[in-house]
TIMINU-612149 format. One record per atom (N, C-alpha, C): residue number from 1; residue in one letter; atom name; x, y, z. Coordinates in steps of 0.1 Angstrom, whole numbers, plus 2048, in hexadecimal, padded with zeros to 3 digits. Layout:
% residues N
NODE   palo   vonu   lumtor   east   north    up
NODE    NUM      A       CA      X       Y     Z
...
This chain:
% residues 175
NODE   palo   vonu   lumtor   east   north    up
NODE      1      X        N    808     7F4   800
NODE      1      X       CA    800     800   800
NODE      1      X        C    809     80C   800
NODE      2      X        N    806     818   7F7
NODE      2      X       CA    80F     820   7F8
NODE      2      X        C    807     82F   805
NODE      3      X        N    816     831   806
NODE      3      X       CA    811     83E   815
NODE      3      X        C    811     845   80C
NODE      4      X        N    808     84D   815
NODE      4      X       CA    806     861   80C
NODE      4      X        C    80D     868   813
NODE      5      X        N    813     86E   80D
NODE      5      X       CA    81F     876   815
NODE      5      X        C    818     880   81F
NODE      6      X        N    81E     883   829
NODE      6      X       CA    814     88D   833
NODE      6      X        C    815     89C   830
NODE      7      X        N    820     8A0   827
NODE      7      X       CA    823     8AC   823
NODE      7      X        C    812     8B2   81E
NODE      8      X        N    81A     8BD   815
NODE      8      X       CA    810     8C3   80F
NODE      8      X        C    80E     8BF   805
NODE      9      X        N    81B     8B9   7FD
NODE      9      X       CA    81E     8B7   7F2
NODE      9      X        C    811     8AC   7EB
NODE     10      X        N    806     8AA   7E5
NODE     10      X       CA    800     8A4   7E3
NODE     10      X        C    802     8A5   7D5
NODE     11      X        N    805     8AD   7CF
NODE     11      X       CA    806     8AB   7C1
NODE     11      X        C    80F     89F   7BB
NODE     12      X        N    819     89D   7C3
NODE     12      X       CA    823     893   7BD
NODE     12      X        C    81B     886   7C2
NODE     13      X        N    819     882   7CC
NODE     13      X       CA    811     877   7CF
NODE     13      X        C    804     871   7C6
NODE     14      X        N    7FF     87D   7C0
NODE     14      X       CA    7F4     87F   7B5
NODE     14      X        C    7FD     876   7A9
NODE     15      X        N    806     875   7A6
NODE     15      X       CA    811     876   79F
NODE     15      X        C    813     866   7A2
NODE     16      X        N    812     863   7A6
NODE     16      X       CA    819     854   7A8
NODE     16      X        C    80D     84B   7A4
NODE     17      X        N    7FE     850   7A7
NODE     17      X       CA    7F2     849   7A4
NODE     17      X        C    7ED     84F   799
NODE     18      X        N    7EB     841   78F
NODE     18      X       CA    7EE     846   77D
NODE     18      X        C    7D5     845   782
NODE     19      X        N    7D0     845   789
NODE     19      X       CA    7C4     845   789
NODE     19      X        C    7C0     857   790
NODE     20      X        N    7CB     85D   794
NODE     20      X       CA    7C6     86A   799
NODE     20      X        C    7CC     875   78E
NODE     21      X        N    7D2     870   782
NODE     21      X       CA    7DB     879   77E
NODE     21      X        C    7D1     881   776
NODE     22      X        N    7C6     87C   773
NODE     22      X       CA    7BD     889   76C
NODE     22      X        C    7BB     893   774
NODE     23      X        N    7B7     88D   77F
NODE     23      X       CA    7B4     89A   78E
NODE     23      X        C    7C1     8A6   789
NODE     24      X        N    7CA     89C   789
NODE     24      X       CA    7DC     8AA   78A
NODE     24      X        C    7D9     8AD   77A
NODE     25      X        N    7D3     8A8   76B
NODE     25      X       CA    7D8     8AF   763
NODE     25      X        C    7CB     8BE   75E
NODE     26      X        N    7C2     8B9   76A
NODE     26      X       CA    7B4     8C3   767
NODE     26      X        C    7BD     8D0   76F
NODE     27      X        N    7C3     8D0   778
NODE     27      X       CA    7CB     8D9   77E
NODE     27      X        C    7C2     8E0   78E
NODE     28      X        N    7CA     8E9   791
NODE     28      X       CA    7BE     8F1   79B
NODE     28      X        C    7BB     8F8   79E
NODE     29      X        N    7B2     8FA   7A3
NODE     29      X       CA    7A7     907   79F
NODE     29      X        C    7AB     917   7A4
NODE     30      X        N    7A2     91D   7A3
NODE     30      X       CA    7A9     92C   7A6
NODE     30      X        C    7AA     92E   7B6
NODE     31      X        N    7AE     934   7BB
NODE     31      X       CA    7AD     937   7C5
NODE     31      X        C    7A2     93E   7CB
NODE     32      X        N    79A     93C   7D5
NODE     32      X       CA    78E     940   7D9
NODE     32      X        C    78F     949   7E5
NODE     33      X        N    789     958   7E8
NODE     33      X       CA    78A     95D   7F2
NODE     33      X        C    77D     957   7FF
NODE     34      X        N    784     94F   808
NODE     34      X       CA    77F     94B   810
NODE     34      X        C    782     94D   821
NODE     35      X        N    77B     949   829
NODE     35      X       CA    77A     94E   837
NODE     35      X        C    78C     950   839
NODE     36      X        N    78B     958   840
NODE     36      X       CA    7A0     958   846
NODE     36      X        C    79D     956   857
NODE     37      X        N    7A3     94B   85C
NODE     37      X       CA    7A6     94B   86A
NODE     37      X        C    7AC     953   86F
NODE     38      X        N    7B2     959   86A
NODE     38      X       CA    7B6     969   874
NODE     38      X        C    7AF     975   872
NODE     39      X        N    7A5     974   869
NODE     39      X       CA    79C     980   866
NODE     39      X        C    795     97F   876
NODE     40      X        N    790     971   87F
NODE     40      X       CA    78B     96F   889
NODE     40      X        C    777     96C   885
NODE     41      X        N    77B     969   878
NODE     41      X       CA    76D     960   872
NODE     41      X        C    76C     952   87A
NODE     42      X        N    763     94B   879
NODE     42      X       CA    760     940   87F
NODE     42      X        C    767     932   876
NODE     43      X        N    774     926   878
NODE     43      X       CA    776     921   86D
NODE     43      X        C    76A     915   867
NODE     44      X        N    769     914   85D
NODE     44      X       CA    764     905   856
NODE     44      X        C    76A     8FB   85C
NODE     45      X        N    761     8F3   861
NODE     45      X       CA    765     8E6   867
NODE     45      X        C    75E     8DC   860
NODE     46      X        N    768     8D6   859
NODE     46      X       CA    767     8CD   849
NODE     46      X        C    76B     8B8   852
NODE     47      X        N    75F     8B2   84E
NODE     47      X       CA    762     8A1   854
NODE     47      X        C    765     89D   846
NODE     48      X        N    76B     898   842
NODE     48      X       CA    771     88E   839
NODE     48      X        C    76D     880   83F
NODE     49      X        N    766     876   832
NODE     49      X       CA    761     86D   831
NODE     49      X        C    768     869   823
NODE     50      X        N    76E     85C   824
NODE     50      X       CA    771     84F   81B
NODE     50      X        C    778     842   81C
NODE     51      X        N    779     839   81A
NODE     51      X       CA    77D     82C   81C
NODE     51      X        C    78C     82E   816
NODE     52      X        N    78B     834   80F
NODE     52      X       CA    79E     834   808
NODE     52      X        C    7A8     83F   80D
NODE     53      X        N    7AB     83E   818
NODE     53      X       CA    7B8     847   821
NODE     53      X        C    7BF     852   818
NODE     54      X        N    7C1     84F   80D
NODE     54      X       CA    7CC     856   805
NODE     54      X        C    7C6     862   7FA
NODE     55      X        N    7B5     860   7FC
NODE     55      X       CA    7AE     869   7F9
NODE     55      X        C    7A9     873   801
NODE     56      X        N    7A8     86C   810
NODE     56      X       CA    7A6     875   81B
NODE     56      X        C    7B0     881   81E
NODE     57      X        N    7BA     877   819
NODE     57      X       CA    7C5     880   81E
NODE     57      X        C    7CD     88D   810
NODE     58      X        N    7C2     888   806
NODE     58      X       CA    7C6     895   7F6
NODE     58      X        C    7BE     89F   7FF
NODE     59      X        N    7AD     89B   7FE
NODE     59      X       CA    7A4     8A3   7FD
NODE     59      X        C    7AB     8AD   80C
NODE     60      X        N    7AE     8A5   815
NODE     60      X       CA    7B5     8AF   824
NODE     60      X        C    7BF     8B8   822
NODE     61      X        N    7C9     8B6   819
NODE     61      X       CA    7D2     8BC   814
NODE     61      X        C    7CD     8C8   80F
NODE     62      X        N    7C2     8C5   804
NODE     62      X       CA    7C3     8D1   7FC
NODE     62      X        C    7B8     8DA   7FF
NODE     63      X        N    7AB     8D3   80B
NODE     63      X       CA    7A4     8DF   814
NODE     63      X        C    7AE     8E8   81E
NODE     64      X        N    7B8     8E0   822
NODE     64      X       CA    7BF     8E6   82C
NODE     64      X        C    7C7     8F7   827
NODE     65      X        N    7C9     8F3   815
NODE     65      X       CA    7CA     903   812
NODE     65      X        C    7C6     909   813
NODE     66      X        N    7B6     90B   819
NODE     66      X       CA    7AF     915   812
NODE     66      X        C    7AE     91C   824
NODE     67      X        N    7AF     928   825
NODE     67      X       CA    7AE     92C   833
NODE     67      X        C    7A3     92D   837
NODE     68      X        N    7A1     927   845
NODE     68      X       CA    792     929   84D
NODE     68      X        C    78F     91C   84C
NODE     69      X        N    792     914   841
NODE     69      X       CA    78E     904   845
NODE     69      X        C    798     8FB   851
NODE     70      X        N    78F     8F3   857
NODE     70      X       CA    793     8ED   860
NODE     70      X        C    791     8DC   861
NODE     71      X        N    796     8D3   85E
NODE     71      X       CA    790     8C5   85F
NODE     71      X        C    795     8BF   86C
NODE     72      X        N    786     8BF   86E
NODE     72      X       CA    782     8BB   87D
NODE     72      X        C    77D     8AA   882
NODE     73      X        N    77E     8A2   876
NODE     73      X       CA    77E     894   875
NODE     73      X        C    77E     892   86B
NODE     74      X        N    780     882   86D
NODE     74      X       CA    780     877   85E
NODE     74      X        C    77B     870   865
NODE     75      X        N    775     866   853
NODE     75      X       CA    76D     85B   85A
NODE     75      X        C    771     84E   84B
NODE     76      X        N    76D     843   84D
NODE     76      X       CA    774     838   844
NODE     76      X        C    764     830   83E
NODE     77      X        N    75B     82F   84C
NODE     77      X       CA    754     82F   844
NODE     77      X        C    745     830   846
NODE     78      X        N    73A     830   841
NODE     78      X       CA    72D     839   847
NODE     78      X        C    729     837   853
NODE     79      X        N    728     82C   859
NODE     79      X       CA    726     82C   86A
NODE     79      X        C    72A     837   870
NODE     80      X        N    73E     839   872
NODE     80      X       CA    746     83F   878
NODE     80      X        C    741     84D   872
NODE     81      X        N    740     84C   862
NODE     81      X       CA    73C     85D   85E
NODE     81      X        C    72B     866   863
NODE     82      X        N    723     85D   869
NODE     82      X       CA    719     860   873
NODE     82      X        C    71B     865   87F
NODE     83      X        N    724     85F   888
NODE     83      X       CA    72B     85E   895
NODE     83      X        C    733     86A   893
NODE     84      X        N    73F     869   88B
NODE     84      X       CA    748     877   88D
NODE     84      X        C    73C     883   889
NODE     85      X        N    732     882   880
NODE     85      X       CA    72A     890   87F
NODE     85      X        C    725     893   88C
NODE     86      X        N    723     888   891
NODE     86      X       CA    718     88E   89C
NODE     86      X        C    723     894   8A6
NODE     87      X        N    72D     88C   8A9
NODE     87      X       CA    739     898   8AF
NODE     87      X        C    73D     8A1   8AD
NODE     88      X        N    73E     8A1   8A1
NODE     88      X       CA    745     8AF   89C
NODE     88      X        C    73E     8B7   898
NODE     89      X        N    730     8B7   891
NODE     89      X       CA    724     8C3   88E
NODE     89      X        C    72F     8CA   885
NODE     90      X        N    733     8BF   879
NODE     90      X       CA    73A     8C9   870
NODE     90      X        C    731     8D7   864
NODE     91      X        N    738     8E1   863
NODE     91      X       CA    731     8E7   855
NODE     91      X        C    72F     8DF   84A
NODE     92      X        N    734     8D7   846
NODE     92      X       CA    73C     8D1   837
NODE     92      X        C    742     8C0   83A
NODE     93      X        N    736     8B5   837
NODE     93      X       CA    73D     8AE   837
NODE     93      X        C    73F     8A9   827
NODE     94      X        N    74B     8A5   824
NODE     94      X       CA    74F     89F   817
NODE     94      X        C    750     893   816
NODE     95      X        N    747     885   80D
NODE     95      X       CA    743     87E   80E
NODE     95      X        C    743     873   802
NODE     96      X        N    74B     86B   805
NODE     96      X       CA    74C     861   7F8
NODE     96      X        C    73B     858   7FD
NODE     97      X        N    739     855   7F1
NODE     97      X       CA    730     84A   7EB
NODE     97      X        C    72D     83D   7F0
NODE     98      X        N    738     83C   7EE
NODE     98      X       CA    73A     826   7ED
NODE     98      X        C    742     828   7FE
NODE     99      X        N    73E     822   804
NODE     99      X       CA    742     825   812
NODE     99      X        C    73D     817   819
NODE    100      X        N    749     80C   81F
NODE    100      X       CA    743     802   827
NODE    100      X        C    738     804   831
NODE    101      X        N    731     7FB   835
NODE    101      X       CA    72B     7FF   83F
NODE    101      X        C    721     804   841
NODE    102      X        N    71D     812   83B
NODE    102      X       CA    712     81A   839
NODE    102      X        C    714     81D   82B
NODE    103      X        N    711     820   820
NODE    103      X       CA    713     824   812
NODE    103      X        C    70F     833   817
NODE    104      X        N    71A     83B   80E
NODE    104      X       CA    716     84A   80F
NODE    104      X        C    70A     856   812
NODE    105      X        N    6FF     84A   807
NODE    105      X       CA    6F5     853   807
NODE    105      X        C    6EE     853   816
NODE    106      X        N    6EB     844   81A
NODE    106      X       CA    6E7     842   826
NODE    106      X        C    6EA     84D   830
NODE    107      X        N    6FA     84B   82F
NODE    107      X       CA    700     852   83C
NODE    107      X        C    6FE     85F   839
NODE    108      X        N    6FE     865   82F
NODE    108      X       CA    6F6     879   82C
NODE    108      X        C    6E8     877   832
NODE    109      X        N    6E3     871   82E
NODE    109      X       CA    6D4     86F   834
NODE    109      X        C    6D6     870   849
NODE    110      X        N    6DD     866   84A
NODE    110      X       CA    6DC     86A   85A
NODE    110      X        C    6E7     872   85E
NODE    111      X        N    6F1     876   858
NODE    111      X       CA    6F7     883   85C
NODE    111      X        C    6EB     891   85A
NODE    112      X        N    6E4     88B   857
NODE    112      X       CA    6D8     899   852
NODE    112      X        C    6D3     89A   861
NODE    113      X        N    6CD     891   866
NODE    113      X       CA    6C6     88B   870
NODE    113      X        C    6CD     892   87E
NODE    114      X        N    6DE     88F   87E
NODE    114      X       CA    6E1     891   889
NODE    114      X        C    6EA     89D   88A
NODE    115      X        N    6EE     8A3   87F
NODE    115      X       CA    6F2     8B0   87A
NODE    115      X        C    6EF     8B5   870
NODE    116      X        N    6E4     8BB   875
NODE    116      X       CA    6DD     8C3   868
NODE    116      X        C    6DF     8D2   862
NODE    117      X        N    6EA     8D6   866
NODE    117      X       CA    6F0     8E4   862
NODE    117      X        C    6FA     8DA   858
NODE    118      X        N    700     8D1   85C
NODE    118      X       CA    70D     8CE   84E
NODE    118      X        C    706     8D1   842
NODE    119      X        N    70F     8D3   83C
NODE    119      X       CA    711     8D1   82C
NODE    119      X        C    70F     8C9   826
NODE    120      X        N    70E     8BF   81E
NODE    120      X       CA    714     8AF   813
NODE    120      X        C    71A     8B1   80A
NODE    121      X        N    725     8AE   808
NODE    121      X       CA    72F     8B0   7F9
NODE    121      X        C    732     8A1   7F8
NODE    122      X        N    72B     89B   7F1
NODE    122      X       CA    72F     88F   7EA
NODE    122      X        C    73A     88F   7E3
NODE    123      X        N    744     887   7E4
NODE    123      X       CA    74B     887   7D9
NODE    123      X        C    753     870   7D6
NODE    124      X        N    750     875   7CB
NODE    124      X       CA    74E     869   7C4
NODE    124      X        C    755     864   7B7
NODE    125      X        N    753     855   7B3
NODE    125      X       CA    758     852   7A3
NODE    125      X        C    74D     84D   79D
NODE    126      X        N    741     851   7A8
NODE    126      X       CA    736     84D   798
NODE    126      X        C    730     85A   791
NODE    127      X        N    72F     856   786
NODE    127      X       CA    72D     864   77F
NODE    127      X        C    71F     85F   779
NODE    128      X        N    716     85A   77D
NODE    128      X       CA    707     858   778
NODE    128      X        C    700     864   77D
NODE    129      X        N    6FF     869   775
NODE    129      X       CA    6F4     877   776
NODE    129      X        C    6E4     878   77B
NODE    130      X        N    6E2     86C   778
NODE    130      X       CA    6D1     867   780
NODE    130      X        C    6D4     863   790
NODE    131      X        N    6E3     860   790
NODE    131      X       CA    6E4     860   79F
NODE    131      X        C    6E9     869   7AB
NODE    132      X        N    6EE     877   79D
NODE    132      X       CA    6F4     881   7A6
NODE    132      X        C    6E9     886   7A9
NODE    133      X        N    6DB     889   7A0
NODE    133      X       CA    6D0     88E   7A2
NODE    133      X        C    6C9     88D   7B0
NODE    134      X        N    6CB     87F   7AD
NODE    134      X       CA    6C2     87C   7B9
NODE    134      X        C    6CA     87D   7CB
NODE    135      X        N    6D4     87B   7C3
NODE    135      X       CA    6D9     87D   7D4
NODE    135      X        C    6DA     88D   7D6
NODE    136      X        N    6DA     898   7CB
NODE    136      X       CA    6DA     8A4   7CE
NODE    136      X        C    6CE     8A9   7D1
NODE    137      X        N    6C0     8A4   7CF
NODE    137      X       CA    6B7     8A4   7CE
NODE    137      X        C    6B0     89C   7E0
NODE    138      X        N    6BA     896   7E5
NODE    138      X       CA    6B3     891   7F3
NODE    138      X        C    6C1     891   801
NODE    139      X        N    6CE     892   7F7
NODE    139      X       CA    6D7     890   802
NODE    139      X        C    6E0     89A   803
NODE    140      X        N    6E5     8A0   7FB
NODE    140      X       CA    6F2     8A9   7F6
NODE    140      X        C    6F0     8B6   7F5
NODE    141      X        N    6FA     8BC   7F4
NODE    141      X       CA    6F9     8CC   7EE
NODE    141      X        C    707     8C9   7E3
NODE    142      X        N    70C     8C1   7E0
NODE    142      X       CA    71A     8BE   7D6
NODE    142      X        C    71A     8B6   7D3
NODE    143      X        N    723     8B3   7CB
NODE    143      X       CA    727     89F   7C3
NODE    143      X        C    730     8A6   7B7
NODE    144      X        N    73A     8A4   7BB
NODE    144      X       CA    747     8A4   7B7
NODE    144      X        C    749     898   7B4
NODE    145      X        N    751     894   7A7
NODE    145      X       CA    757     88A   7A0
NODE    145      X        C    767     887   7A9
NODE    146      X        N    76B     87C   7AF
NODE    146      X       CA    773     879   7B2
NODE    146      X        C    782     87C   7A3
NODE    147      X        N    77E     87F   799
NODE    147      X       CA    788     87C   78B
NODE    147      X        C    789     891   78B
NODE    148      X        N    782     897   791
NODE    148      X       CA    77F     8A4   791
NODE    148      X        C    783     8AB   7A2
NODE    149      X        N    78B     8A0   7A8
NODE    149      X       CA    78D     8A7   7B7
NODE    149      X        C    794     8B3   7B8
NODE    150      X        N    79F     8B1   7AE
NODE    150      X       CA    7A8     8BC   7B7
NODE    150      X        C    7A5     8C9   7AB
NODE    151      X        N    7A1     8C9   7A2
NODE    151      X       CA    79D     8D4   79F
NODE    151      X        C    78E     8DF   7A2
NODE    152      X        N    784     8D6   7AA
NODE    152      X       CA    77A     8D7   7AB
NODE    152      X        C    777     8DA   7BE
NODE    153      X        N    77B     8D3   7C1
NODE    153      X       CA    778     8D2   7D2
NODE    153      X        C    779     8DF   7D4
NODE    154      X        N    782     8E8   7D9
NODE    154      X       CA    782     8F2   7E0
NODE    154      X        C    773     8FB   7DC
NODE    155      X        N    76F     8FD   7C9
NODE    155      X       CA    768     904   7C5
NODE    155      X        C    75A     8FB   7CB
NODE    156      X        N    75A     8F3   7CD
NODE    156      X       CA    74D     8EA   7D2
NODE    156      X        C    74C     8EF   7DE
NODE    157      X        N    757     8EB   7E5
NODE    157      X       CA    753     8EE   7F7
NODE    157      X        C    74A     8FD   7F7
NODE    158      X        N    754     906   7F3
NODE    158      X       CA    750     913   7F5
NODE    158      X        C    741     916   7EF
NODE    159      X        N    73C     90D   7E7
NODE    159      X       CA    732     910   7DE
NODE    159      X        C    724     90B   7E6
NODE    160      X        N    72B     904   7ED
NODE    160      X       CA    71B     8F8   7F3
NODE    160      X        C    71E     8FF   803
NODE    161      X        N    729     903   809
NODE    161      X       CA    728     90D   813
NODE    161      X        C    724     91A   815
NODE    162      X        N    723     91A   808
NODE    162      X       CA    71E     92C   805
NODE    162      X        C    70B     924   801
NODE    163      X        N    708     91A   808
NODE    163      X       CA    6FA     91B   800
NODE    163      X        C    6F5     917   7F3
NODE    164      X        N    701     913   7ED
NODE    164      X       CA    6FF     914   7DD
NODE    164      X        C    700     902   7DC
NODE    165      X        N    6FA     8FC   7CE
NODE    165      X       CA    6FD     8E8   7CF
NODE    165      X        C    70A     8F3   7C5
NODE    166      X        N    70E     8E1   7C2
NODE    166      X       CA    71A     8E0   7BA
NODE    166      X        C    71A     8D2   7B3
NODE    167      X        N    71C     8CE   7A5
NODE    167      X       CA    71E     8C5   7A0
NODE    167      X        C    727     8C7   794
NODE    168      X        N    72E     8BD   795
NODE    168      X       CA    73E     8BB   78C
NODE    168      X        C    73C     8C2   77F
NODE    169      X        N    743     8C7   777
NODE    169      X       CA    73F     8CC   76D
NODE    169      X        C    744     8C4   762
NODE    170      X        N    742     8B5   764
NODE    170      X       CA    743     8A9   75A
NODE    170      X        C    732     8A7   75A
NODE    171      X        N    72C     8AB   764
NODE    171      X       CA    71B     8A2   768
NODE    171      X        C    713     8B1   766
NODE    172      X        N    718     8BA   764
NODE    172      X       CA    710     8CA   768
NODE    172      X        C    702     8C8   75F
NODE    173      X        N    708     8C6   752
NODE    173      X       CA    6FC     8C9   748
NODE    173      X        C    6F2     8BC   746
NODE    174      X        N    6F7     8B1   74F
NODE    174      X       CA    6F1     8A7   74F
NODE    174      X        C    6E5     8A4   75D
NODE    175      X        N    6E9     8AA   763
NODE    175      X       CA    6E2     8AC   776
NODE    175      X        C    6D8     8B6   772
C-alpha cells in the first residue's frame, strides 16, 4: 500500500497514481476569497468521509489551503460518518458514495437527522446523472466527480456553503 506523504506536497503523490492524473492535468482552480481566521470570522468545520485514506488525506490537503477551513474529523465509513457528525455538528460534510457499512446516501439522510445545519458535498466516481439528481434532489447540496476533485472542490465547498448546490461540470448540463 502506498503512504501519502503528510507534507503539503499532494501534487507529486497525484503523480504516482496513473487513476488521479486527470484530477492533476484538469489543474486548479482560482483562488477563492474566503473566511480568513485572523480576520476573527468564525472557521468552517469541514468532516471528511471515505473508505480510501489517500483521498481523505488529498481532499485534507487541499481544503486546508483555503483559510477559515478547519477539519474537524474523518470518518471511513457511514456508521462512523453519522457518529463523528453528531460530535462534531460540522458546517460541510464531504462525502464519498460507496461507503462500507452505511452507503453514503443513507448516511446524508441521518446526518440530516442528527446535524441538520451541515452541508452534503458528495463526492464520488459515479457519474450517472439520474443519480446525481436524485441525491441532489433529497440528500445533497454537491456531487463532485471524484475524476474532477482537485480542480473543483474548493469552488464546490464555497458554493454549497454559501447556500448555492453544485454539480461537476462533466454532469452540469445533464442534472
Amino acid at each position: 500500500m502506498t503512504k501519502v506523504p503528510l507534507s503539503n506536497d499532494w501534487r507529486s503523490f497525484l503523480c504516482e497514481h496513473s487513476y488521479m492524473m486527470n484530477a492533476v492535468k484538469e489543474g486548479w482552480t482560482a483562488r477563492l476569497k474566503l473566511r480568513n481566521e485572523d480576520s476573527g470570522e468564525a472557521l468552517v468545520r469541514i468532516l471528511l468521509v471515505d473508505d480510501f485514506e489517500p483521498i481523505r488525506t488529498l481532499v485534507s490537503s487541499i481544503l486546508a489551503e483555503r483559510p477559515g477551513y478547519q477539519i474537524v474529523g474523518e470518518a471511513s465509513d457511514g456508521l462512523e460518518a453519522v457518529q463523528r457528525a453528531r460530535e462534531c455538528q460540522p458546517d460541510l460534510v464531504v462525502l464519498d458514495m460507496a461507503l462500507p457499512e452505511l452507503d453514503g446516501i443513507e448516511a446524508a439522510r441521518r446526518i440530516r437527522l442528527c446535524s441538520p445545519d451541515s452541508r452534503i458535498l458528495f463526492l464520488t466516481a459515479n457519474n450517472d446523472p439520474e443519480l446525481a439528481r436524485c441525491v441532489l434532489n433529497e440528500a445533497a447540496e454537491g456531487y463532485v466527480l471524484k475524476i474532477d476533485l482537485v480542480a473543483e472542490l474548493t469552488e464546490a465547498a464555497e458554493a454549497v456553503l454559501s447556500g448555492n448546490r453544485y454539480v461537476s461540470r462533466r454532469l452540469r448540463d445533464q442534472v
